[in-house]
C-alpha positions as CSV (number, residue, x, y, z in Angstrom):
1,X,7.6,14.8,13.5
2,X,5.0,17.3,12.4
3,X,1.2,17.8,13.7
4,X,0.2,15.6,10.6
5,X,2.5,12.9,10.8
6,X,1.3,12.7,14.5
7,X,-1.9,12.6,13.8
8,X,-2.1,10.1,11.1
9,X,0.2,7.7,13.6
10,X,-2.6,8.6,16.1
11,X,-5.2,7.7,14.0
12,X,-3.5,3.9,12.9
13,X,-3.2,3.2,16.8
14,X,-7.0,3.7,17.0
15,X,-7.5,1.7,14.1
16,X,-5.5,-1.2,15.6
17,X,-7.7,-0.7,18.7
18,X,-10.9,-0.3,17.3
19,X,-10.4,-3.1,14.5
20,X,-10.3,-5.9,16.4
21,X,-12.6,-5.6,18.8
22,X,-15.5,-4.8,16.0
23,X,-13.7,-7.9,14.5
24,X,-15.0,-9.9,17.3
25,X,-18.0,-8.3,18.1
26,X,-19.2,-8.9,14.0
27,X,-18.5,-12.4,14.7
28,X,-20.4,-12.8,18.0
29,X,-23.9,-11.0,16.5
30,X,-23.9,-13.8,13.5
31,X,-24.7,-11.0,11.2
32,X,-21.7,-12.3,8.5
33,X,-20.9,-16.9,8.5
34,X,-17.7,-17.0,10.2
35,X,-16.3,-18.0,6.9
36,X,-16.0,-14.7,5.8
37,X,-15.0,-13.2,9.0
38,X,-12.5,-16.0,10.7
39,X,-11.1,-16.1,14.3
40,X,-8.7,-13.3,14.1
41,X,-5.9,-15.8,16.6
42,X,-6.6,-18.3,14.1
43,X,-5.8,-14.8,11.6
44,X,-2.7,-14.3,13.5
45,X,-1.9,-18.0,13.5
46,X,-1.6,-18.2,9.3
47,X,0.1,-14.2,9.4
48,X,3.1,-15.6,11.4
49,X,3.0,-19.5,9.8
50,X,2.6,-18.3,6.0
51,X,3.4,-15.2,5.7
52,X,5.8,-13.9,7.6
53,X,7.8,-17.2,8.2
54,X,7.4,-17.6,4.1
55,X,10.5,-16.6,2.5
56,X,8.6,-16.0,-1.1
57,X,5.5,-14.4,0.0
58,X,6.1,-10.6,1.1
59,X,10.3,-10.3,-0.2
60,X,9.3,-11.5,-3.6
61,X,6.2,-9.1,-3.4
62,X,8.1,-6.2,-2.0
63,X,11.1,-6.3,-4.1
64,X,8.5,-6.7,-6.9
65,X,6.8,-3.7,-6.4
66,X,9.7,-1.9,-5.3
67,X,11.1,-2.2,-8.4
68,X,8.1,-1.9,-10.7
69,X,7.6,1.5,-9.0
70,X,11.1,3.0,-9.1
71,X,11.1,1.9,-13.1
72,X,7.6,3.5,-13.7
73,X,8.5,6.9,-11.5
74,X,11.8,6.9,-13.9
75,X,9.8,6.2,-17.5
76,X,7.5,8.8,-16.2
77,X,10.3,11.5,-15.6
78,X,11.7,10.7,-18.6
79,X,8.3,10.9,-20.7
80,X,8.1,14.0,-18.8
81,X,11.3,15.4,-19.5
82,X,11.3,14.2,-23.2
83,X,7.8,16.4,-23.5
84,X,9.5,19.2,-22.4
85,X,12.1,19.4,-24.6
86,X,10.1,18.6,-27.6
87,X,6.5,20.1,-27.2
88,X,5.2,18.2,-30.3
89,X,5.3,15.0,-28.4
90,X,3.7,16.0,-25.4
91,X,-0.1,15.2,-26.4
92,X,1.0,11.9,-28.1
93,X,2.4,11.2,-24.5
94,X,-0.1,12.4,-22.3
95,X,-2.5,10.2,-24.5
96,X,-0.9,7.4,-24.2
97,X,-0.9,8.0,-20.3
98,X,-4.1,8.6,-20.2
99,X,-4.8,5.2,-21.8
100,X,-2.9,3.3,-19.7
101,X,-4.0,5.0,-16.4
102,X,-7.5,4.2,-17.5
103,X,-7.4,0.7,-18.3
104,X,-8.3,-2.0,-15.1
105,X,-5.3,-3.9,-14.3
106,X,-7.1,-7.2,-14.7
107,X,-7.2,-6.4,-18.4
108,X,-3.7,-5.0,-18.9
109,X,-2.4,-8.3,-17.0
110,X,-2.9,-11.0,-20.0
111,X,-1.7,-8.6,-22.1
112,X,1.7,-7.4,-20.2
113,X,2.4,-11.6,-19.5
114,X,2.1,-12.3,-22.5
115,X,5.4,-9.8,-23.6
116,X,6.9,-10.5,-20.1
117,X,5.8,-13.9,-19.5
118,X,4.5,-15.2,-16.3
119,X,5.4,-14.6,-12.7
120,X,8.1,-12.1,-11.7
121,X,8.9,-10.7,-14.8
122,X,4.6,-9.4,-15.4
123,X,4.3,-7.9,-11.6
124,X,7.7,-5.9,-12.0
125,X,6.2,-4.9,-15.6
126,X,2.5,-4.2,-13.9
127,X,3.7,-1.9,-11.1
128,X,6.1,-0.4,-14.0
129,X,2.5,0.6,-16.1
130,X,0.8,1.3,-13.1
131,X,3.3,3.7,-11.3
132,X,4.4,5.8,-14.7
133,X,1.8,8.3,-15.1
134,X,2.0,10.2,-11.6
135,X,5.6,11.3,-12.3
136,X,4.7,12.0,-16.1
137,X,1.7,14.6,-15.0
138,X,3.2,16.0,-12.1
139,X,7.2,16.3,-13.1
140,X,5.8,17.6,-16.4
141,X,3.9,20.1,-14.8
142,X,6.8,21.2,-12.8
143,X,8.7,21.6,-15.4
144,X,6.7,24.2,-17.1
145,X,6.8,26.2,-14.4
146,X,10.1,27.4,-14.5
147,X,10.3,31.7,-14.7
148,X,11.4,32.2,-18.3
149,X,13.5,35.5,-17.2
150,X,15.6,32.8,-15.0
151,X,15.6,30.6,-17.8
152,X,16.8,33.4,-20.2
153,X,19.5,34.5,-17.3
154,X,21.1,31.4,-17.6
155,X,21.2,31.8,-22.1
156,X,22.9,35.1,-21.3
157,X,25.7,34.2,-19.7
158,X,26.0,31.0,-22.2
159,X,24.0,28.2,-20.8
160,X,22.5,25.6,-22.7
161,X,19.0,23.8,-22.7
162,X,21.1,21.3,-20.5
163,X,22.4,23.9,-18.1
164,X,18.9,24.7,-17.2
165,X,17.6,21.4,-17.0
166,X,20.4,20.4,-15.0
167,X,20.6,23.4,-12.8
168,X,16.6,24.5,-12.7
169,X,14.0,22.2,-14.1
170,X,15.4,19.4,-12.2
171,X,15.8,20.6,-9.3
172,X,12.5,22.3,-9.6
173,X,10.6,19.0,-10.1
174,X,12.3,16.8,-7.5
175,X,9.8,17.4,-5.0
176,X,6.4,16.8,-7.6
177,X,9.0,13.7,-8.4
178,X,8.9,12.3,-4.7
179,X,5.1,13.5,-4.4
180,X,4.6,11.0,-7.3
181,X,6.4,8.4,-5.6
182,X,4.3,8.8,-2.4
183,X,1.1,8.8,-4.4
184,X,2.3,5.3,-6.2
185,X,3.8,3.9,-3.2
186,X,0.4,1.7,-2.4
187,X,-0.5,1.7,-5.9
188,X,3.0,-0.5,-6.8
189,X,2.0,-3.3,-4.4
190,X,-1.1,-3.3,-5.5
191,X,-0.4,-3.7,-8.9
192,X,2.5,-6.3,-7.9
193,X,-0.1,-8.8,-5.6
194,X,-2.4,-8.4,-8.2
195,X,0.1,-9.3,-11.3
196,X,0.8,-12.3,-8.8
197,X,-2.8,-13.3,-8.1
198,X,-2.9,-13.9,-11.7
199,X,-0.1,-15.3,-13.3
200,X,2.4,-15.9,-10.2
201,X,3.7,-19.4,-8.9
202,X,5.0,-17.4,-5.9
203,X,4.6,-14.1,-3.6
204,X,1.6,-12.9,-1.9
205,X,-0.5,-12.8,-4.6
206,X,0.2,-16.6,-5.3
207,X,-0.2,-17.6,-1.7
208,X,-3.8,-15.2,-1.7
209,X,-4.8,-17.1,-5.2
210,X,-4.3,-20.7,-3.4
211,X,-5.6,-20.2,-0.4
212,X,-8.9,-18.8,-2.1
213,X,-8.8,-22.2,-3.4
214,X,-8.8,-23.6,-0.8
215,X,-11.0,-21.3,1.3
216,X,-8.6,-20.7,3.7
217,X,-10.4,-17.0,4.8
218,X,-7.4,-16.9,7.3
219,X,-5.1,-17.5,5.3
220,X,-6.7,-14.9,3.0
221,X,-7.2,-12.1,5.4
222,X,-3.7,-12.5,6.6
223,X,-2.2,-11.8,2.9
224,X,-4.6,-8.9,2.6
225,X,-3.6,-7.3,6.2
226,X,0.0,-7.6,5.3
227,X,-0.9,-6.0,2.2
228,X,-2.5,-3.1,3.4
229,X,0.1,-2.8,6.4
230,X,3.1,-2.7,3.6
231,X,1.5,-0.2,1.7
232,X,0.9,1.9,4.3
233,X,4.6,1.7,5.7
234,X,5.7,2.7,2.2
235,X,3.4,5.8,2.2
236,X,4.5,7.2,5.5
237,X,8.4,6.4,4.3
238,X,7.7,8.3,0.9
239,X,5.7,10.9,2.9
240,X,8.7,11.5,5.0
241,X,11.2,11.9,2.3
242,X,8.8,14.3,0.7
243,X,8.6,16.6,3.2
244,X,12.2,16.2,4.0
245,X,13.0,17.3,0.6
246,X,11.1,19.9,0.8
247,X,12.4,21.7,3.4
248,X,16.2,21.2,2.1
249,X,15.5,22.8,-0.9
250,X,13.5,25.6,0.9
251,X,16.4,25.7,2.6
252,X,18.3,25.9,0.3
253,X,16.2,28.9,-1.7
254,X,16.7,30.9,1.3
């Protein structure tokens, strides 16, 4: 593992050091009602009882934004790709990016249930919206940096605008392709829990929205933990296979 991969898993074991005990020491000085700041065993206590032990809370959630992101990191390279090959596009695209990127999530969600309807099908959709533009900006940016001598090499000796996509602009991109990924890894579950939170029946954002209801702050702080503790774990993964892929195609340069 390299210095910043060892640092940043340095830096989580501190955090799970230093987090709870300023956990219990905010509860001790009275400075916040216990409400809002629970027992963290009783914390623990709804983490492994509702959460984990919960077959549709985090699965649904995951596979949610798991699939949300891979569909918006594939629209985006596509959007991308398509703005390559026909230039006129490209600002109607990036517009319409732009838009999208811009608007709050709470104000796409009505919106996107009402095409998708309620539940699974407008968190896969939401993560889908949210997780597009990242690949769209920084594929399509890859793109046009291909060498146009190399790319005139390859219509020399008879290649095709698909020979060079195929063989260079691809190849070129897959690494901004995986950054995007990396950089949409938290933003999928986000956009998933949230989607949830409003028009689920089930996953974590369901479980968060009842036990608001309810004012079950354990509860609550338990969904948001494993939230935060899921995105991070999808961050370090994509992190890893971006830097793997970037040394195999350095590699492979060489």
């Amino acid at each position: 593992m390299t210095g910043p991969g060892v640092r940043r898993l340095a830096g989580y074991g501190v955090l799970l050091c230093v987090l709870p005990a300023v956990w219990v020491l905010v509860r001790a000085s009275g400075a916040v009602p216990a409400l809002l700041v629970p027992d963290p065993a009783r914390v623990a206590e709804s983490l492994t009882a509702k959460v984990v032990t919960d077959p549709s809370a985090l699965p649904l959630t995951a596979a949610r934004a798991l699939a949300g992101t891979a569909m918006g990191l594939a629209l985006g390279t596509m959007l991308a790709v398509l703005a390559h090959l026909v230039p006129a596009v490209e600002p109607l695209t990036r517009v319409c990016g732009m838009i999208m990127r811009c608007v709050p999530v709470l104000a796409l969600s009505p919106l996107i249930a009402t095409f998708f309807g309620y539940g699974g099908g407008a968190a896969v959709a939401t993560a889908t919206v949210m997780s597009f533009f990242p690949s769209f900006a920084l594929v399509g940016a890859a793109l046009w940096r291909i060498p146009p001598a190399l790319a005139d090499v390859i219509r020399v000796t008879g290649g095709g605008t698909g020979t060079i996509l195929r063989h260079v602009s691809l190849p070129i991109a897959l690494p901004e392709l995986v950054l995007a990924a990396k950089l949409t890894s938290c933003v999928g579950v986000l956009a998933a829990l949230t989607a949830e939170f409003l028009t689920a029946n089930d996953g974590l954002g369901a479980l968060l929205a009842r036990s608001q209801g309810l004012l079950d702050t354990p509860t609550v702080w338990a969904v948001l933990l494993t939230s935060l503790a899921t995105s991070l774990l999808a961050y370090e993964v994509m992190d890893l296979a971006e830097r793997k892929t970037r040394v195999r195609l350095s590699l492979h340069k060489n």
